[in-house]
Structures are given as C-alpha cells and as structure tokens.
PyMOL Python script that loads the backbone (N, CA, C, O; Angstrom):
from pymol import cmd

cmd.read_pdbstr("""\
ATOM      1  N   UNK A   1       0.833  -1.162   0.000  1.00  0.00           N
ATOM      2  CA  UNK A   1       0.000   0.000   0.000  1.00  0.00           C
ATOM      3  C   UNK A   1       0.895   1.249   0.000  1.00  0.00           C
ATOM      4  O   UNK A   1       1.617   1.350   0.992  1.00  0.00           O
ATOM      5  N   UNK A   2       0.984   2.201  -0.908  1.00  0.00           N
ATOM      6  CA  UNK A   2       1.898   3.564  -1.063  1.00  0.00           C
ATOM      7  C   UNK A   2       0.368   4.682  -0.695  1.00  0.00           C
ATOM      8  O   UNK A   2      -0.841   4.699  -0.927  1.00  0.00           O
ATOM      9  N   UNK A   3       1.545   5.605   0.097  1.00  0.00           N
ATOM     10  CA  UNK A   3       0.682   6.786   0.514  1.00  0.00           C
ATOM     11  C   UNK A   3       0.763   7.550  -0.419  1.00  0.00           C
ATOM     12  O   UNK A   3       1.823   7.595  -1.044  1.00  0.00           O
ATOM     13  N   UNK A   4      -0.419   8.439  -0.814  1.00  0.00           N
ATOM     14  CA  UNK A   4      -0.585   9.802  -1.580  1.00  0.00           C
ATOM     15  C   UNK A   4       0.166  10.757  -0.681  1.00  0.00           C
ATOM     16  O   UNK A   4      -0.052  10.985   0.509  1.00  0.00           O
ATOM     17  N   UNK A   5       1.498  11.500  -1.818  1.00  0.00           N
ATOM     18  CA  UNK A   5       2.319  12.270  -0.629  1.00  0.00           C
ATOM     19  C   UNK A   5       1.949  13.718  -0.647  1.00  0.00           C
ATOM     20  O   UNK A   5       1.860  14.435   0.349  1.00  0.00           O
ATOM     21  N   UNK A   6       1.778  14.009  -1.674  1.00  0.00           N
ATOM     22  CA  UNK A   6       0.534  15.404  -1.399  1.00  0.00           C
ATOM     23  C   UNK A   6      -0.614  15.369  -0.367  1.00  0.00           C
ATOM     24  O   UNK A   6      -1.026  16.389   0.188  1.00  0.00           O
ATOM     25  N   UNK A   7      -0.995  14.409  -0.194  1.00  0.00           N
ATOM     26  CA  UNK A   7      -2.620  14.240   0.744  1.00  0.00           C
ATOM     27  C   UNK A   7      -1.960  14.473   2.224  1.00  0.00           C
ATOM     28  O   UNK A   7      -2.211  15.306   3.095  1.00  0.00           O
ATOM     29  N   UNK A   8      -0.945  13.322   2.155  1.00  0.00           N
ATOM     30  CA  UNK A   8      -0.515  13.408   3.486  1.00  0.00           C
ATOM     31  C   UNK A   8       0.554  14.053   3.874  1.00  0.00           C
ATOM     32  O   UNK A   8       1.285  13.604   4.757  1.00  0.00           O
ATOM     33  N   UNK A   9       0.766  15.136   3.287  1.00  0.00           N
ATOM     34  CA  UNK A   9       1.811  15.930   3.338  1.00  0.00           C
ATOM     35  C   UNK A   9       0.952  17.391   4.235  1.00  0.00           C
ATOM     36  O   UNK A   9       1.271  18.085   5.200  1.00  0.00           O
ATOM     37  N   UNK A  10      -0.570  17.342   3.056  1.00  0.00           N
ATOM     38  CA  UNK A  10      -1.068  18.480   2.947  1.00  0.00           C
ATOM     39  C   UNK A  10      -1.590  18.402   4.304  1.00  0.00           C
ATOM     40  O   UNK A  10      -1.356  19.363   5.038  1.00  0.00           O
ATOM     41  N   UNK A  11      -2.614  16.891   5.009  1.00  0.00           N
ATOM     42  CA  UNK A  11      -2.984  16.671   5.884  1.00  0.00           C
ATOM     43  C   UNK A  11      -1.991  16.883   7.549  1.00  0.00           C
ATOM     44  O   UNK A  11      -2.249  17.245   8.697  1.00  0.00           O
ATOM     45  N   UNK A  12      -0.933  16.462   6.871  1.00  0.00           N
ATOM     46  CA  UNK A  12       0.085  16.953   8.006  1.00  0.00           C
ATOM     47  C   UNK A  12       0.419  18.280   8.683  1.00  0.00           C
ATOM     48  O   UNK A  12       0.436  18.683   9.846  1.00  0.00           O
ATOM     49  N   UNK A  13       0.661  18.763   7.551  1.00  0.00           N
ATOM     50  CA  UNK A  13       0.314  20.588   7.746  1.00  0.00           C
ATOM     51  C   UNK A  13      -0.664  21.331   8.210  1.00  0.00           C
ATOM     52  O   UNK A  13      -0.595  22.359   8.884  1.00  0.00           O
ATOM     53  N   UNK A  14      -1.693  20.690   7.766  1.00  0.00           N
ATOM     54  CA  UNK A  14      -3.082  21.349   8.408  1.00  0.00           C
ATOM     55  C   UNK A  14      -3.132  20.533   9.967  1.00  0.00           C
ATOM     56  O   UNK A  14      -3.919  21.370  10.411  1.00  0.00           O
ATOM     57  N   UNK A  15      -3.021  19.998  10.638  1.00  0.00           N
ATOM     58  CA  UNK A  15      -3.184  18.884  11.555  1.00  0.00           C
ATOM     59  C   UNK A  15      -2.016  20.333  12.056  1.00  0.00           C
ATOM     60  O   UNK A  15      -2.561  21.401  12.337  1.00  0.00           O
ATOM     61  N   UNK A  16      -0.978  20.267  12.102  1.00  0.00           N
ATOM     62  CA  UNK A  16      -0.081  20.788  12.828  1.00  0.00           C
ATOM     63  C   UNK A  16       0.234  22.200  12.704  1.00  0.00           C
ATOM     64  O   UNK A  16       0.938  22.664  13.602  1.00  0.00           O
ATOM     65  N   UNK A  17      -0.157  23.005  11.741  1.00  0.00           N
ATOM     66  CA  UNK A  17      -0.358  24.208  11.739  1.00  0.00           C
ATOM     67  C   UNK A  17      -1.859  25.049  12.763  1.00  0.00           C
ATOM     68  O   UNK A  17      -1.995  26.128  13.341  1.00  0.00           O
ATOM     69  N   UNK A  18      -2.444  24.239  12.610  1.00  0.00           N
ATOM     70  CA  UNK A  18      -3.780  24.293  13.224  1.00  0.00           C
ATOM     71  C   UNK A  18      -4.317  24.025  14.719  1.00  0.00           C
ATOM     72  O   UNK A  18      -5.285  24.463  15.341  1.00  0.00           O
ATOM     73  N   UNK A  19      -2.981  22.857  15.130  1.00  0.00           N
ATOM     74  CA  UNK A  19      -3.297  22.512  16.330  1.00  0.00           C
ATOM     75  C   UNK A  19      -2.275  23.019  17.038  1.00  0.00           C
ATOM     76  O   UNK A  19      -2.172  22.703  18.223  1.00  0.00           O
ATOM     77  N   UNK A  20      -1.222  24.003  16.359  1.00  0.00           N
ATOM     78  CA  UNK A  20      -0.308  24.826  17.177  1.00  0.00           C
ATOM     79  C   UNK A  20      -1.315  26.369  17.558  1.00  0.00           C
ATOM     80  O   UNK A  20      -1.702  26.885  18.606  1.00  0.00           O
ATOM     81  N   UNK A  21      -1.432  26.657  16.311  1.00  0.00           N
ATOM     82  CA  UNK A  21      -2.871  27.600  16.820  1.00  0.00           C
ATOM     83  C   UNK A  21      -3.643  27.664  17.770  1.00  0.00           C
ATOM     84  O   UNK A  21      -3.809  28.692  18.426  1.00  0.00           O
ATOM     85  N   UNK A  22      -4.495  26.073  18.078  1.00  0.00           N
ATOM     86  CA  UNK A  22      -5.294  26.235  18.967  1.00  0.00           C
ATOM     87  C   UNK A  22      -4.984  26.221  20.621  1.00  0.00           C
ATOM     88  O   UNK A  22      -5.577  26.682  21.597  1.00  0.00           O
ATOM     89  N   UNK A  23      -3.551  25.329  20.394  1.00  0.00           N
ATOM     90  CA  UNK A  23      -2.896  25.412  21.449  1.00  0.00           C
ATOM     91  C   UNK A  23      -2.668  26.443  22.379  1.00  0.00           C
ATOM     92  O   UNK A  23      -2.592  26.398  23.606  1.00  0.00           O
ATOM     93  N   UNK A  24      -2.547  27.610  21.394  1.00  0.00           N
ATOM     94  CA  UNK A  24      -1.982  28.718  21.705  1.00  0.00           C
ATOM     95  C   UNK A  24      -3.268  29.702  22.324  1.00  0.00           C
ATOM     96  O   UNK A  24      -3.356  30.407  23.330  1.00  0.00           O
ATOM     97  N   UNK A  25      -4.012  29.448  21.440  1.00  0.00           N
ATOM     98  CA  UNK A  25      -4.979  30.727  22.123  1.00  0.00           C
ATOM     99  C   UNK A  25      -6.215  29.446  23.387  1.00  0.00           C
ATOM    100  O   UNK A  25      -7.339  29.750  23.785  1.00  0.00           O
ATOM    101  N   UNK A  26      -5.525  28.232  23.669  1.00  0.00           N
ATOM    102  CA  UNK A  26      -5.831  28.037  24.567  1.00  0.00           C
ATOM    103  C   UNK A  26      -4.914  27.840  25.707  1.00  0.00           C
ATOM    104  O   UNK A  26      -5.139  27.213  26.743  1.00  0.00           O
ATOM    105  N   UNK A  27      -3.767  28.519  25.331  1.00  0.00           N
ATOM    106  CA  UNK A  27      -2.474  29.012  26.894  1.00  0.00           C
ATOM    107  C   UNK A  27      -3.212  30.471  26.554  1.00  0.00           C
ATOM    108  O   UNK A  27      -2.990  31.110  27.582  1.00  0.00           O
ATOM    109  N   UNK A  28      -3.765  31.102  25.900  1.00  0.00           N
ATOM    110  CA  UNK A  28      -4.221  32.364  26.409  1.00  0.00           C
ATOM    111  C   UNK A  28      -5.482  32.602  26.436  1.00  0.00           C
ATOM    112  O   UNK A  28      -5.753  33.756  26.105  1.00  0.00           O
ATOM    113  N   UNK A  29      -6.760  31.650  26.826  1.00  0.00           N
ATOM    114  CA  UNK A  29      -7.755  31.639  27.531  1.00  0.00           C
ATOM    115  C   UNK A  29      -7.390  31.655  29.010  1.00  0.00           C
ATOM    116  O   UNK A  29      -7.836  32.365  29.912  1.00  0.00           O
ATOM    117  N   UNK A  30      -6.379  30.603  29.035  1.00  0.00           N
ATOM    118  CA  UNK A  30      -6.149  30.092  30.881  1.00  0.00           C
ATOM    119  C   UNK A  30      -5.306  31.382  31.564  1.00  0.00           C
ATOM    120  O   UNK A  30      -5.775  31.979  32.533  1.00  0.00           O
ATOM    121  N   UNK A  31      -4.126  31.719  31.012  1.00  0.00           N
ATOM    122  CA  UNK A  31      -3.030  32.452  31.512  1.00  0.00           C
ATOM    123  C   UNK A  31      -2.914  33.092  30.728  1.00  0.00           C
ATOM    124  O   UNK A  31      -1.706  33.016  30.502  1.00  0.00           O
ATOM    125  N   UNK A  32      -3.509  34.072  29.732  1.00  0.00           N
ATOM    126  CA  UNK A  32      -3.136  35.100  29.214  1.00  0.00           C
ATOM    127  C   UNK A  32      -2.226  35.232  28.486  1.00  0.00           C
ATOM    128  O   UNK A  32      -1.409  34.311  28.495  1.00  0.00           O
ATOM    129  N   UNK A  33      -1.947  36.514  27.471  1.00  0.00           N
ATOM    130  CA  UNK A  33      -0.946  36.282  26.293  1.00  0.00           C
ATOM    131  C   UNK A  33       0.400  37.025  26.781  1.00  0.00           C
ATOM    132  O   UNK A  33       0.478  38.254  26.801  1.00  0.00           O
ATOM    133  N   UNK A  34       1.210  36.368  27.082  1.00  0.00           N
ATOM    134  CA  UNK A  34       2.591  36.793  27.021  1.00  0.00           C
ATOM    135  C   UNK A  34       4.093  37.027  26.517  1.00  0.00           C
ATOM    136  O   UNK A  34       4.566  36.002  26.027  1.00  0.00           O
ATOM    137  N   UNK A  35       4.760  37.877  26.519  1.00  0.00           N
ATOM    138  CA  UNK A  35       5.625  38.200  25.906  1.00  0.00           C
ATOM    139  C   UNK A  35       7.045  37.126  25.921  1.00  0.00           C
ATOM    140  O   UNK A  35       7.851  36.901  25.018  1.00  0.00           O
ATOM    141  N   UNK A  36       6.998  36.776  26.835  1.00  0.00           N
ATOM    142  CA  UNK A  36       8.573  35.267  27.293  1.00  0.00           C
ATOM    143  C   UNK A  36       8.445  34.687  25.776  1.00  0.00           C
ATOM    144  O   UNK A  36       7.551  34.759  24.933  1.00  0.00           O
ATOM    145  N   UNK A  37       9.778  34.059  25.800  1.00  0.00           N
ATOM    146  CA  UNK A  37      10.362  33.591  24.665  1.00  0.00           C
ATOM    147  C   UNK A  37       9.706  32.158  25.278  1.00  0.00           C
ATOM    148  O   UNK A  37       9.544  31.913  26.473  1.00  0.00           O
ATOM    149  N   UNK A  38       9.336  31.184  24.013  1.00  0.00           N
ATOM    150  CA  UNK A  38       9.210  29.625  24.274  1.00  0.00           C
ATOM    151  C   UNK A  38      10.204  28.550  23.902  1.00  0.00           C
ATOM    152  O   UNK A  38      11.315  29.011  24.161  1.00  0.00           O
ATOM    153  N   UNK A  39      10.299  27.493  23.480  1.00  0.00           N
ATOM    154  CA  UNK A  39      10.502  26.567  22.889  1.00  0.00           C
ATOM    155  C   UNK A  39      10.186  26.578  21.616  1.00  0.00           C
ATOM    156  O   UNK A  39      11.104  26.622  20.798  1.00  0.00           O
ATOM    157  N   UNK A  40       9.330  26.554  21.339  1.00  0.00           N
ATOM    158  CA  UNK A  40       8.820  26.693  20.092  1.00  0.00           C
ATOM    159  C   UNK A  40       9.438  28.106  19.462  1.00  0.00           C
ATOM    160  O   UNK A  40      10.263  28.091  18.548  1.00  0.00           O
ATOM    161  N   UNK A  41       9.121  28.871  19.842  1.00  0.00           N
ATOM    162  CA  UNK A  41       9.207  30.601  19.834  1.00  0.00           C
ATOM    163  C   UNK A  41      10.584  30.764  19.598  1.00  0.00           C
ATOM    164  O   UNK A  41      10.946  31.869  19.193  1.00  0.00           O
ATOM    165  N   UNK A  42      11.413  29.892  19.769  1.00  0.00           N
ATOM    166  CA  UNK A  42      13.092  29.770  18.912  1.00  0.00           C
ATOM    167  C   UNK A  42      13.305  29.292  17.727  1.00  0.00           C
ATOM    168  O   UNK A  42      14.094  29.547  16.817  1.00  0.00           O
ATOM    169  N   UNK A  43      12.239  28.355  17.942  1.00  0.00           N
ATOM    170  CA  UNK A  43      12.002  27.619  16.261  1.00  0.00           C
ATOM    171  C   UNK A  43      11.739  27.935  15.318  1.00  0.00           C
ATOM    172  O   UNK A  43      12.324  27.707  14.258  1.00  0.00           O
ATOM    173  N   UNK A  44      10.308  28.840  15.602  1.00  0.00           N
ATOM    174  CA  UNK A  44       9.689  29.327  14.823  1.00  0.00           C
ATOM    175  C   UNK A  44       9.619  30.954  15.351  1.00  0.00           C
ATOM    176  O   UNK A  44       9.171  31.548  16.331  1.00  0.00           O
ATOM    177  N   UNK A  45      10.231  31.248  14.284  1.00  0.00           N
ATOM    178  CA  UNK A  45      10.657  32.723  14.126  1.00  0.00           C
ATOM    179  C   UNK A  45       8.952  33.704  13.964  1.00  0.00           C
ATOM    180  O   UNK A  45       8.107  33.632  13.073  1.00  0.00           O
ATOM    181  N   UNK A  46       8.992  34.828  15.636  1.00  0.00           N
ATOM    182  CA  UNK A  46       8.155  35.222  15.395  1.00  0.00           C
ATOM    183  C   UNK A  46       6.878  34.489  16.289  1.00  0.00           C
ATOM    184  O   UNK A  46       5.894  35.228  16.331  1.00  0.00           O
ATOM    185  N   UNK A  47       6.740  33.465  16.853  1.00  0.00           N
ATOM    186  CA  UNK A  47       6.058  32.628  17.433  1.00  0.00           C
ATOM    187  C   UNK A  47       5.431  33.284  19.054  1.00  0.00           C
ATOM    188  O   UNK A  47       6.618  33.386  19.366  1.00  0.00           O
ATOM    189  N   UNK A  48       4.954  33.610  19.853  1.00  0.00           N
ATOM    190  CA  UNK A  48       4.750  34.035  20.953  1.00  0.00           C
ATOM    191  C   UNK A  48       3.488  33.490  21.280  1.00  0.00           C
ATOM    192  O   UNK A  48       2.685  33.052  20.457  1.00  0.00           O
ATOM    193  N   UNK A  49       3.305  33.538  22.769  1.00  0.00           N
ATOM    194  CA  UNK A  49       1.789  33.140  23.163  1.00  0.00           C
ATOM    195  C   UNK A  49       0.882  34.811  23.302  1.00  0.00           C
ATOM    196  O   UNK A  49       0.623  35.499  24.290  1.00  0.00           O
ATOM    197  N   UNK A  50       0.685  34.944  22.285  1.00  0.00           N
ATOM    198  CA  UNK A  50      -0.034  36.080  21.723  1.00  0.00           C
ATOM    199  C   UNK A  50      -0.824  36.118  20.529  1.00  0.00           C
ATOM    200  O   UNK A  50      -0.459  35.228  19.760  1.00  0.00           O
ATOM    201  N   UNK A  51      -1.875  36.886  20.029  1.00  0.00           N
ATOM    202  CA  UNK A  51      -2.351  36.421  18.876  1.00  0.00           C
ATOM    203  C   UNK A  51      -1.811  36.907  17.675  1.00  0.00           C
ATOM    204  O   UNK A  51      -2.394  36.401  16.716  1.00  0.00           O
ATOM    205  N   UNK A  52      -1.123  37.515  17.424  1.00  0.00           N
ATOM    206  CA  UNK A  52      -0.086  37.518  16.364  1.00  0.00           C
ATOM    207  C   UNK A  52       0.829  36.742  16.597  1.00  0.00           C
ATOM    208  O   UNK A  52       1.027  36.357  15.445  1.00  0.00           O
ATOM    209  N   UNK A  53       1.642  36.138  17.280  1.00  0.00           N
ATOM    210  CA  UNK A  53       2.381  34.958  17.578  1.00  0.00           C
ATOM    211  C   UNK A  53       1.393  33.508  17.069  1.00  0.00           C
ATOM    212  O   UNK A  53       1.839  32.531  16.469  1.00  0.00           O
ATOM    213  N   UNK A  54       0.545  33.637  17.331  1.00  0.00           N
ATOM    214  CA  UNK A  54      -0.318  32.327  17.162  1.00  0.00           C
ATOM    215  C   UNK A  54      -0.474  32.419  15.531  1.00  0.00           C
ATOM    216  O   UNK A  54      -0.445  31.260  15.115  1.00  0.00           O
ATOM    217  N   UNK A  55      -0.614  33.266  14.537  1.00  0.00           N
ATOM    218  CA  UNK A  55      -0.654  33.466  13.401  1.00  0.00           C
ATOM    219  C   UNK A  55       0.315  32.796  12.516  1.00  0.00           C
ATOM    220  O   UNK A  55       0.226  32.097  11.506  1.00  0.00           O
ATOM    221  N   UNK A  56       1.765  33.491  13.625  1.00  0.00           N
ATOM    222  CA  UNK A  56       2.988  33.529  13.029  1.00  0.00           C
ATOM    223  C   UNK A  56       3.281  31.701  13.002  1.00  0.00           C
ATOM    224  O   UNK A  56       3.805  31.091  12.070  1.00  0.00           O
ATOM    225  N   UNK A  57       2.829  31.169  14.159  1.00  0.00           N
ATOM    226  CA  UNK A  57       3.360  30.251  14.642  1.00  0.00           C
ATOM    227  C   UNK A  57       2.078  28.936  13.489  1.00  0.00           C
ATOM    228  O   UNK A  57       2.503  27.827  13.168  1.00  0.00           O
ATOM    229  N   UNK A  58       0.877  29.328  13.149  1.00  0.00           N
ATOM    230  CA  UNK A  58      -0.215  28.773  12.595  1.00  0.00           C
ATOM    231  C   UNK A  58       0.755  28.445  10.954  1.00  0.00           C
ATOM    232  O   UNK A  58       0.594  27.344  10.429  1.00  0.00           O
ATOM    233  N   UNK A  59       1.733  29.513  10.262  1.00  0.00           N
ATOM    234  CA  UNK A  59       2.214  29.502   9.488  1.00  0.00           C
ATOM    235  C   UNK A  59       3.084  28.453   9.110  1.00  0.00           C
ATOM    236  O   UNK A  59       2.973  27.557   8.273  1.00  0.00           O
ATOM    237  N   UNK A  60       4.432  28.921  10.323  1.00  0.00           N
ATOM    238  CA  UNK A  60       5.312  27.829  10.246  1.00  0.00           C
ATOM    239  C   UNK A  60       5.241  26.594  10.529  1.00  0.00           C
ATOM    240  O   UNK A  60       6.156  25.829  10.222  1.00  0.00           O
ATOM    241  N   UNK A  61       3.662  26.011  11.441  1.00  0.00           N
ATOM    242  CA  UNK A  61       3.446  24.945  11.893  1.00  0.00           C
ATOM    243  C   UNK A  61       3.262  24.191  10.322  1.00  0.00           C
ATOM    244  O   UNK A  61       3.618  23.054  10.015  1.00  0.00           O
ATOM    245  N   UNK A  62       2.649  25.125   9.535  1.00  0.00           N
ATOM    246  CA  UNK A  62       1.777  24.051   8.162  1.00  0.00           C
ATOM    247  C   UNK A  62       2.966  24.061   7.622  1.00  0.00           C
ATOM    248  O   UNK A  62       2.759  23.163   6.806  1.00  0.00           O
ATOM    249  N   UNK A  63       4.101  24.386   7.426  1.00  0.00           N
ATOM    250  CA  UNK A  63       4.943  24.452   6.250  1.00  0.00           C
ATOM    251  C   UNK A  63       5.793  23.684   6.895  1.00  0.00           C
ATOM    252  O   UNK A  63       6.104  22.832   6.063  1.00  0.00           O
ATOM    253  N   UNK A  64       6.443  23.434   8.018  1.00  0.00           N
ATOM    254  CA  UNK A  64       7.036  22.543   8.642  1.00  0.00           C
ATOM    255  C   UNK A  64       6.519  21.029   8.860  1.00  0.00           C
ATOM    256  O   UNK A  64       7.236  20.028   8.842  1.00  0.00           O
ATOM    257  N   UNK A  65       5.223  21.069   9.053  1.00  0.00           N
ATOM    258  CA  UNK A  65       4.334  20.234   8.664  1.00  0.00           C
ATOM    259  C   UNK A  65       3.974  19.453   7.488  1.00  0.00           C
ATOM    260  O   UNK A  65       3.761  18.245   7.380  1.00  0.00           O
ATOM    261  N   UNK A  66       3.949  20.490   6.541  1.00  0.00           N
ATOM    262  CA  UNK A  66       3.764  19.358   4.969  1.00  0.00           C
ATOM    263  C   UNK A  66       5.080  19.348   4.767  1.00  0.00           C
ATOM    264  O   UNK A  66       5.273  18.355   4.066  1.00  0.00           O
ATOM    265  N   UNK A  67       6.391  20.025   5.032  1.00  0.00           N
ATOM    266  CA  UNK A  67       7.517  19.361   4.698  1.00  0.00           C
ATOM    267  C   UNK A  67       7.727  17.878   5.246  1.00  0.00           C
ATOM    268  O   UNK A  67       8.012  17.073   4.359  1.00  0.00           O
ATOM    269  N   UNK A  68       7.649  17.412   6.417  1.00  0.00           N
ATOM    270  CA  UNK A  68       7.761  16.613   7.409  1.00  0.00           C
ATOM    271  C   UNK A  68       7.215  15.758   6.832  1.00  0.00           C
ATOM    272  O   UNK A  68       7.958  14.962   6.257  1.00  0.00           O
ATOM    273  N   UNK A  69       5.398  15.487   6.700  1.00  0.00           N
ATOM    274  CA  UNK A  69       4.685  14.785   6.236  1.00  0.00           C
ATOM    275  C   UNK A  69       4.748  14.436   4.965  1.00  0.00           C
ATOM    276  O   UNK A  69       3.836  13.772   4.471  1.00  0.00           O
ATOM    277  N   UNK A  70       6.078  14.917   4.072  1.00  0.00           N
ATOM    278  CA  UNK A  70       5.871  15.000   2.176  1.00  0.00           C
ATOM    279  C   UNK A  70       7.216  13.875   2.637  1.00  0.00           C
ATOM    280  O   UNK A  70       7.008  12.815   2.048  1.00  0.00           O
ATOM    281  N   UNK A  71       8.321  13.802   3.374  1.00  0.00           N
ATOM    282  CA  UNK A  71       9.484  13.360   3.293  1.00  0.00           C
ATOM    283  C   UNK A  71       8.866  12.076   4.374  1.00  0.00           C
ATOM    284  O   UNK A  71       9.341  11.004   3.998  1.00  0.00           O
ATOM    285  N   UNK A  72       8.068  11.922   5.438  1.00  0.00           N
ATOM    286  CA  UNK A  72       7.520  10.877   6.328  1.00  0.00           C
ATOM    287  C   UNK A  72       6.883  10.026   5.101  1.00  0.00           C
ATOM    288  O   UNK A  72       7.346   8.885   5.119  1.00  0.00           O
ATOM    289  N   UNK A  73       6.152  10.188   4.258  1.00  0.00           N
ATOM    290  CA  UNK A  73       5.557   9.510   3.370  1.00  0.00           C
ATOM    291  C   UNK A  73       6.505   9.123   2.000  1.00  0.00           C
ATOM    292  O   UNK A  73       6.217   8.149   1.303  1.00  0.00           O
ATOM    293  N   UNK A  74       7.477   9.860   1.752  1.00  0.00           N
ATOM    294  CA  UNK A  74       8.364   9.766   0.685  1.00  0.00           C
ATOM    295  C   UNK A  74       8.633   8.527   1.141  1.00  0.00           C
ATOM    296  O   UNK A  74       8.091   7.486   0.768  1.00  0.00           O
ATOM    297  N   UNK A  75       9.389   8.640   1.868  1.00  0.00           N
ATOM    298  CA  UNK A  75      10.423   7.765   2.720  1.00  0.00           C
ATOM    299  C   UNK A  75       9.768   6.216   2.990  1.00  0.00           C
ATOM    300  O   UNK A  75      10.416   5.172   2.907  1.00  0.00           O
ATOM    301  N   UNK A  76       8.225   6.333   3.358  1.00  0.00           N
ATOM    302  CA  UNK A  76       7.285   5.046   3.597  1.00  0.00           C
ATOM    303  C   UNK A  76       7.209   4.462   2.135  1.00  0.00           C
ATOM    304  O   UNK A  76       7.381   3.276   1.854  1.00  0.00           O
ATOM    305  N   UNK A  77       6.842   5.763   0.994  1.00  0.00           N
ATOM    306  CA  UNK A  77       6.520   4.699  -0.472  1.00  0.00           C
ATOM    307  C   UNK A  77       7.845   3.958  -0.404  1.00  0.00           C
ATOM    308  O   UNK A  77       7.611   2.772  -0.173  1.00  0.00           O
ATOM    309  N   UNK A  78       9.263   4.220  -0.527  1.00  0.00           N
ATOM    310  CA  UNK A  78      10.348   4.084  -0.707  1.00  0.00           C
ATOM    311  C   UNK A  78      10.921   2.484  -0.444  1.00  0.00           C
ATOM    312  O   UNK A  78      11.544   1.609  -1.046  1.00  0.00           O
ATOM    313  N   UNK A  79      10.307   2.713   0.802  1.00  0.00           N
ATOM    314  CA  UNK A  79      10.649   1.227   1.840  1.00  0.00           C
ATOM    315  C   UNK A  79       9.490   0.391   1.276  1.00  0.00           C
ATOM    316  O   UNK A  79       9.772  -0.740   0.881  1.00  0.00           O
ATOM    317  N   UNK A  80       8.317   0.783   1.199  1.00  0.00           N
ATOM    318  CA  UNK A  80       6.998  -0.681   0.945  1.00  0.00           C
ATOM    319  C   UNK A  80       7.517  -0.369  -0.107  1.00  0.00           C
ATOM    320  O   UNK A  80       8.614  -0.285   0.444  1.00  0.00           O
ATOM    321  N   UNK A  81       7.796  -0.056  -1.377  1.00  0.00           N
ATOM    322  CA  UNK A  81       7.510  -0.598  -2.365  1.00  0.00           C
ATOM    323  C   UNK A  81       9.130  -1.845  -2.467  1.00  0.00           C
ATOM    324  O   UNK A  81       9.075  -2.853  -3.171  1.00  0.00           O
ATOM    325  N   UNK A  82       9.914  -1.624  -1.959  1.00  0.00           N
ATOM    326  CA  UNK A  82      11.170  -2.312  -1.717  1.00  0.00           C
ATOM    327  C   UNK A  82      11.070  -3.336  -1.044  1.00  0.00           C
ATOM    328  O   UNK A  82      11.645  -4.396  -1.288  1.00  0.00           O
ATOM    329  N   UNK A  83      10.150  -3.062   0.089  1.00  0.00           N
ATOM    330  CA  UNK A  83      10.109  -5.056   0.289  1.00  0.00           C
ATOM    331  C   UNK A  83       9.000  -5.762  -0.221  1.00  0.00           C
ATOM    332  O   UNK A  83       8.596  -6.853   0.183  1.00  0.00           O
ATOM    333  N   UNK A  84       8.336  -4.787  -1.516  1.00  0.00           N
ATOM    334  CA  UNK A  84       7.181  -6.054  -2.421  1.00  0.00           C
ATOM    335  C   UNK A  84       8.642  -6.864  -2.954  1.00  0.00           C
ATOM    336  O   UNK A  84       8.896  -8.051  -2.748  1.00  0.00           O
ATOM    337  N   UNK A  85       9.345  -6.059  -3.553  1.00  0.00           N
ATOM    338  CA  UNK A  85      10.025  -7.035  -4.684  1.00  0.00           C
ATOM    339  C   UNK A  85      10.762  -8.252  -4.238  1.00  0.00           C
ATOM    340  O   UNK A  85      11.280  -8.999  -5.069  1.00  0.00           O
TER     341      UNK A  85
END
""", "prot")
cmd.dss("prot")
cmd.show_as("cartoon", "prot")
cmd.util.cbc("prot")
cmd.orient("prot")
C-alpha cells in the first residue's frame, strides 16, 4: 500500500499548523498572552503566546508540517515498495 504524498503531506500541515494555533490561544484563555520567549518561539521565528504569535506560529506549523509529512511519506513509499520485490 503507497501513501498519496501530497494528501498526506497536505494533511500533516493542516493537523499541525492548526493545532499549534489552537494550542496557543488556549495558553491564552487560561493564563493570558505573554511576551517570554518559548521553545517553540526559537524555532519558529516570530512565534509568541499572543495572537499575532499564534498566526505567526499557525504559518510555520503548516509548512514545517507538509515538509515533514511529504518526506515521512516519501520515505514510507520508498521502503513498501522495496520489500514487495
């Protein structure tokens, strides 16, 4: 079985661009939006628990994301189709 690497590339991105988002403006329902540098917020350039941070961070999540998910699936056709033969 080979994965569609667009689908799950695209699906990856949205999944993780999206759920860095929600993450975010749910650390700033509980505790409010703040200025401190994160973990993430080194990574991703621009990132803060703020809502322009959550934007910034909604961005780099999808593109880091379908990269990840285009080379996670590359890499899967690569191997199954190598041990049909």
């Amino acid at each position: 079985m080979k994965l569609d690497v667009k689908a799950y590339a695209m699906t990856c991105g949205l999944i993780w661009g999206l759920g860095l988002f929600v993450l975010t403006w749910w650390i700033i329902a509980f505790d409010g939006p703040t200025g401190e540098t994160t973990l993430i917020g080194r990574v991703y350039r621009g990132y803060a628990i703020s809502p322009a941070g959550s934007l910034a961070g909604m961005v780099w999540g999808f593109f880091d994301g379908l990269i990840g998910g285009a080379i996670f699936a590359w890499l899967y056709n690569l191997l199954a189709t190598g041990r049909q033969r």
